[in-house]
MIVEX-870509 format. One record per residue (C-alpha): residue number from 1; residue in one letter; x negated, y, z. Coordinates in nm, 2 decimals. Each point is the difference from the previous one (the first is absolute). Layout:
BEGIN
<pt k="NUM" r="A" X="X" Y="Y" Z="Z"/>
...
//
This chain:
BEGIN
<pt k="1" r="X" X="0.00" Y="0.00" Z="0.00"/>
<pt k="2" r="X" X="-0.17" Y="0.33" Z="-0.11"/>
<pt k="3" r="X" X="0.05" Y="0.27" Z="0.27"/>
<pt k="4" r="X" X="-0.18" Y="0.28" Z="-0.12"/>
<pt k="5" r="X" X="0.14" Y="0.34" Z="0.06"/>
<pt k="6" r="X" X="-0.33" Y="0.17" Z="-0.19"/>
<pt k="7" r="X" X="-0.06" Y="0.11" Z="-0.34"/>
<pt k="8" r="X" X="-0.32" Y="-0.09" Z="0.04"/>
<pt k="9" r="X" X="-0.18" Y="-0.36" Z="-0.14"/>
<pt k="10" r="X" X="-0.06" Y="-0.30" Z="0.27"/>
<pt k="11" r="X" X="-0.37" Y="-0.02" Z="0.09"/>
<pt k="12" r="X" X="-0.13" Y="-0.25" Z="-0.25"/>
<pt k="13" r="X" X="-0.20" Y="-0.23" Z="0.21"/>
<pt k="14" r="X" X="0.26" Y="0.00" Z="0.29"/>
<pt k="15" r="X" X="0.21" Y="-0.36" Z="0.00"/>
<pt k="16" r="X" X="0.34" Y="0.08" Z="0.14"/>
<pt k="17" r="X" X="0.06" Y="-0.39" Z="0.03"/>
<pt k="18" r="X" X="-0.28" Y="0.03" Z="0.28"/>
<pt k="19" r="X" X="0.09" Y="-0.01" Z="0.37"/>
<pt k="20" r="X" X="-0.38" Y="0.13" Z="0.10"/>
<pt k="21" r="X" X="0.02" Y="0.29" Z="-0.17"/>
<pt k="22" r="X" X="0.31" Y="0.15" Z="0.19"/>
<pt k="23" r="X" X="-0.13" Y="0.23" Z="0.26"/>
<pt k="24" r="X" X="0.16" Y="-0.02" Z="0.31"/>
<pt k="25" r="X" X="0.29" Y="0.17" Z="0.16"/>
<pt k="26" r="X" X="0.02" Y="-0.02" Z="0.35"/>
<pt k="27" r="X" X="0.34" Y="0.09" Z="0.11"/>
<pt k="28" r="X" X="0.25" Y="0.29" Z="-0.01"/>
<pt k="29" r="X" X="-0.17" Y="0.32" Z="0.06"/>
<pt k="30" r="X" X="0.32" Y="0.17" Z="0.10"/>
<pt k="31" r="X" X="0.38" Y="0.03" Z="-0.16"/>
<pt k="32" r="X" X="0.13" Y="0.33" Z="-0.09"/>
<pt k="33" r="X" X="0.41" Y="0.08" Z="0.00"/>
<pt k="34" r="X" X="0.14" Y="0.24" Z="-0.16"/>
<pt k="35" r="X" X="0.24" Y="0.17" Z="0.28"/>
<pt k="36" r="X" X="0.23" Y="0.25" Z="0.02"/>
<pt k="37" r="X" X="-0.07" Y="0.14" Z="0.35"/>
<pt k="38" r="X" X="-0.33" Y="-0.08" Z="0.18"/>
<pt k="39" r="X" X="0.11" Y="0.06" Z="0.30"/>
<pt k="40" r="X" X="0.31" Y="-0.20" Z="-0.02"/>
<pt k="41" r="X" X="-0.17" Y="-0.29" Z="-0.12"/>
<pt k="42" r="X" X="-0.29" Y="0.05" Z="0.20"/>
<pt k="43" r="X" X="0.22" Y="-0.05" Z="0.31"/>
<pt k="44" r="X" X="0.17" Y="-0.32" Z="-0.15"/>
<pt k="45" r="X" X="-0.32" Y="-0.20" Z="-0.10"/>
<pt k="46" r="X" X="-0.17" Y="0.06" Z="0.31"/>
<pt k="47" r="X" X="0.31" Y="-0.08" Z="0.22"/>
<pt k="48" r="X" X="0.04" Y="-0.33" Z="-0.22"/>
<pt k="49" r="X" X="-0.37" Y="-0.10" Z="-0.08"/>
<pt k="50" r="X" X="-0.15" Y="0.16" Z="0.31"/>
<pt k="51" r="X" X="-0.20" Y="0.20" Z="-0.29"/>
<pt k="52" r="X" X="-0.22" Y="0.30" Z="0.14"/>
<pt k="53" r="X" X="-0.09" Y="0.33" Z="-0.19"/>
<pt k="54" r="X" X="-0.38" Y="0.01" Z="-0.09"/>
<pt k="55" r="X" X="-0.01" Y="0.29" Z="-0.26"/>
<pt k="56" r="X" X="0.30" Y="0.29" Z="-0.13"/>
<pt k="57" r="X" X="-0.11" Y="0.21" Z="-0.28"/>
<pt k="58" r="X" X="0.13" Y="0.19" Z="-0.30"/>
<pt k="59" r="X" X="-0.13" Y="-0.02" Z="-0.38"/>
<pt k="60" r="X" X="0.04" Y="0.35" Z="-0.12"/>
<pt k="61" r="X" X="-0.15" Y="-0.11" Z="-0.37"/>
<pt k="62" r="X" X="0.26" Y="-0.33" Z="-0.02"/>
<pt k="63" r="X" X="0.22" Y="0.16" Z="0.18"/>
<pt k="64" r="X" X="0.10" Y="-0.22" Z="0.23"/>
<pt k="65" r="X" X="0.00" Y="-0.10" Z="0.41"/>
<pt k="66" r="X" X="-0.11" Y="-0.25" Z="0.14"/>
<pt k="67" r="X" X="-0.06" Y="-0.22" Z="0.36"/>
<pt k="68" r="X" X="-0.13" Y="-0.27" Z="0.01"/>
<pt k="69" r="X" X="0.08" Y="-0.30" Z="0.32"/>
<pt k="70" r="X" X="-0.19" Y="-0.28" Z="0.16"/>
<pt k="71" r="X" X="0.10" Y="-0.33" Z="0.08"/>
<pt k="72" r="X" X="-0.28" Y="0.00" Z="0.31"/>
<pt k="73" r="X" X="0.00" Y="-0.40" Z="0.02"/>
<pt k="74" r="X" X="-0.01" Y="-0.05" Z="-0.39"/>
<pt k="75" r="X" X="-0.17" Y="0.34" Z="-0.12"/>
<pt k="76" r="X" X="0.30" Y="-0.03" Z="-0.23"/>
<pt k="77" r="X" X="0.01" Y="0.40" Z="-0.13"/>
<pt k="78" r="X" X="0.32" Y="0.13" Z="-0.16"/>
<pt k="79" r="X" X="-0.03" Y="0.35" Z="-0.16"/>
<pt k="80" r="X" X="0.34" Y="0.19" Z="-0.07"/>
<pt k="81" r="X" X="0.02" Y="0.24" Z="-0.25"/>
<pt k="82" r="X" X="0.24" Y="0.28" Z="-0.04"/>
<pt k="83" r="X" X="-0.05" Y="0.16" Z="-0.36"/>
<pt k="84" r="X" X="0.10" Y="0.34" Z="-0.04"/>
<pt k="85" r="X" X="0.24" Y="-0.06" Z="-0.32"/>
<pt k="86" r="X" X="0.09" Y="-0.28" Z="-0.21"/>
<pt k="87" r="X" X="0.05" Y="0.05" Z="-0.34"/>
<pt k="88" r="X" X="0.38" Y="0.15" Z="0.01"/>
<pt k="89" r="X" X="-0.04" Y="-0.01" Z="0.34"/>
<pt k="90" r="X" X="-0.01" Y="0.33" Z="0.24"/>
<pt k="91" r="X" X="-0.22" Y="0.00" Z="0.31"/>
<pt k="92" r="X" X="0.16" Y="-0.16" Z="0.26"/>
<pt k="93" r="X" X="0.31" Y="-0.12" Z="-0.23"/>
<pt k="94" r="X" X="0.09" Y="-0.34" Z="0.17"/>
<pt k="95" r="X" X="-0.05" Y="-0.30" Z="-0.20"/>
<pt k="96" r="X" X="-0.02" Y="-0.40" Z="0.06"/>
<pt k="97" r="X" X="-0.18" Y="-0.24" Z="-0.09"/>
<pt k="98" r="X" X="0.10" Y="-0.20" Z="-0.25"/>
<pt k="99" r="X" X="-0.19" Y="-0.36" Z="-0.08"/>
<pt k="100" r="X" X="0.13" Y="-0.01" Z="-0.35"/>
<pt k="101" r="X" X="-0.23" Y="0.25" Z="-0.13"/>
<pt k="102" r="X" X="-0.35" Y="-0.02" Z="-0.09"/>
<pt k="103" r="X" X="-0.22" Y="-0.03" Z="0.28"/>
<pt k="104" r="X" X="0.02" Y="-0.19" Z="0.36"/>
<pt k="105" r="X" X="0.27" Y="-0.24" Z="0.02"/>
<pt k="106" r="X" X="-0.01" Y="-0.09" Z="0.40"/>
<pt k="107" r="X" X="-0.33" Y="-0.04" Z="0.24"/>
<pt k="108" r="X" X="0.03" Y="-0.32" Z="0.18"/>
<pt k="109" r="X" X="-0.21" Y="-0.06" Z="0.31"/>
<pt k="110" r="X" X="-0.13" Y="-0.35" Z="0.12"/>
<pt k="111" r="X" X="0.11" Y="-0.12" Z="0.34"/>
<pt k="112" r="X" X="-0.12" Y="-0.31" Z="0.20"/>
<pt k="113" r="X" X="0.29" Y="-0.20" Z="0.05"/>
<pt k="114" r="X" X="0.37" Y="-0.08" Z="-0.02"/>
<pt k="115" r="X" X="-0.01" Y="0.16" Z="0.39"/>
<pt k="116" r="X" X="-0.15" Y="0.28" Z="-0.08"/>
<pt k="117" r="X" X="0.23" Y="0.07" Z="-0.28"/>
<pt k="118" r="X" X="0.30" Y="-0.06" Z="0.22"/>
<pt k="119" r="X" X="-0.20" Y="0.25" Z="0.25"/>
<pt k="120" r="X" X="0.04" Y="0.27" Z="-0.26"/>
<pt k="121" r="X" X="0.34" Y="-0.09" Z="-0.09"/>
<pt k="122" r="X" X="0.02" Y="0.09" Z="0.40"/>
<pt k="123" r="X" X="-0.16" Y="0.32" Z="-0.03"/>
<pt k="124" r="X" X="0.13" Y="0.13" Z="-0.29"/>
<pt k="125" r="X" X="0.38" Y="-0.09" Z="0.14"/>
<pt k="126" r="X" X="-0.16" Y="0.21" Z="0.32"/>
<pt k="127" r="X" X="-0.06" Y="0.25" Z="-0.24"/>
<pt k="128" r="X" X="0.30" Y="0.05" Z="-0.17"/>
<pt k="129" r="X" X="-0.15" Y="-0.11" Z="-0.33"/>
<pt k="130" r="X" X="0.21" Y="-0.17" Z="-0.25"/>
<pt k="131" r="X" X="-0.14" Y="-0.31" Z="-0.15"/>
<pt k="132" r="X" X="0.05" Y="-0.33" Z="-0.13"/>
<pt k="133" r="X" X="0.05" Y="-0.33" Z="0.16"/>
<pt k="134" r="X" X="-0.35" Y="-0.20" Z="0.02"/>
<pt k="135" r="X" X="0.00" Y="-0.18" Z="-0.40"/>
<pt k="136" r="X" X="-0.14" Y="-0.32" Z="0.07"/>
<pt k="137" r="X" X="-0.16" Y="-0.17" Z="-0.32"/>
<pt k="138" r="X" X="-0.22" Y="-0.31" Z="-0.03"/>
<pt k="139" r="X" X="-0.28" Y="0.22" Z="-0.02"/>
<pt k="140" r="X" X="0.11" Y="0.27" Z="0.20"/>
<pt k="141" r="X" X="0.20" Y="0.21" Z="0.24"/>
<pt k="142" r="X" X="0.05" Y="0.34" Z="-0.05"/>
<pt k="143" r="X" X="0.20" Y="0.31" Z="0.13"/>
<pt k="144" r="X" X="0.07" Y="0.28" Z="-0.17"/>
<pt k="145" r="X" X="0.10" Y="0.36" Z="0.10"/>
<pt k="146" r="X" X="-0.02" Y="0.38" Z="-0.16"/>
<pt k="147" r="X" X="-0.21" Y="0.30" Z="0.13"/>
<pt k="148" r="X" X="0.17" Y="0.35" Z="0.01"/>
<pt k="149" r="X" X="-0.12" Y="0.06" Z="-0.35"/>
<pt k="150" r="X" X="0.16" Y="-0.29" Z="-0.09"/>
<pt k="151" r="X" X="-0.33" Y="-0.25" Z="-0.09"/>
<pt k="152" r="X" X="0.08" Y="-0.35" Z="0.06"/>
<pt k="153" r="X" X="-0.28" Y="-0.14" Z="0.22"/>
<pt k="154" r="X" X="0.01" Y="-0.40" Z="0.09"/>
<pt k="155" r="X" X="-0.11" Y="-0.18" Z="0.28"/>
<pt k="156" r="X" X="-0.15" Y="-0.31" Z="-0.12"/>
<pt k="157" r="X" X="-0.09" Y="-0.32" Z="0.12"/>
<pt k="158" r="X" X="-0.18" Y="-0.22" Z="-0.24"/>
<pt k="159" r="X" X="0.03" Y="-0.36" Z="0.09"/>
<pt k="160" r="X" X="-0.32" Y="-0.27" Z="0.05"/>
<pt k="161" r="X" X="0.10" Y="-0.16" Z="-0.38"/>
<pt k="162" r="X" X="0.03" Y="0.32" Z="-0.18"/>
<pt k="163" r="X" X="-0.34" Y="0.13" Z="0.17"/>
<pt k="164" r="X" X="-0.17" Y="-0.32" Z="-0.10"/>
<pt k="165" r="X" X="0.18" Y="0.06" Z="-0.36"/>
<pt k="166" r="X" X="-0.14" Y="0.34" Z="0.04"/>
<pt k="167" r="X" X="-0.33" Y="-0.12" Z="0.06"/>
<pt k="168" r="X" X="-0.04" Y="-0.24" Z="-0.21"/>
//
């Protein structure tokens, strides 16, 4: 499958086919989500995920906002972004997200077990967040549930044979 998003030629003596070749990627450096109030949605990731602010700051030449959270256990950073205007779109004018569109569809985040799923079912009904009932799948469980923007995120539990699928 070609996957190349440049105009430009493929190096010549590179072989895509192999593995050695592909530097390595580590992790996830951070997530960013476009919001449409920081502190709104500051307030509900950090009640929910226990997320902590590490950095606030404003991009005068991309014109956007931006603060970016901490998951202190997982270093797990989440940026959101408030752009100044959209397209058609005033400052400020209210929009949701919608996953039907070009761009993120949902973020789904691993948990450890079938408990700790139910725990967040727990938390999130302690929360006052709408969700799903816990999906369970031969390969996994999952529960899913909306931010204020909208943006489906997932709770997921990937079960032993899908991991060893996964793998290999």
């Amino acid at each position: 499958m070609a996957m190349s998003t440049s105009s430009t030629s493929p190096t010549p003596d590179l072989d895509p086919t192999d593995a050695a070749a592909i530097p390595t990627i580590t992790g996830v450096a951070h997530i960013d989500l476009t919001v449409s109030d920081l502190d709104r949605s500051e307030l509900w990731y950090a009640e929910l995920f226990g997320l902590q602010r590490v950095l606030d700051g404003r991009n005068d030449e991309h014109h956007f906002a931006s603060r970016y959270l901490i998951h202190p256990d997982t270093l797990l950073v989440v940026g959101l972004v408030v752009h100044d205007a959209d397209g058609d779109r005033s400052p400020g004018e209210p929009v949701r997200f919608d996953e039907h569109h070009i761009g993120l569809d949902h973020l789904s985040l691993n948990v450890a077990s079938p408990e700790e799923l139910q725990a967040w079912a727990r938390r999130l009904d302690a929360l006052g967040i709408d969700h799903s009932p816990i999906s369970s799948g031969e390969m996994w469980d999952v529960l899913v549930f909306r931010d204020p923007d909208n943006i489906q995120l997932e709770l997921f539990h990937l079960k032993p044979a899908a991991a060893a699928l996964l793998t290999g």
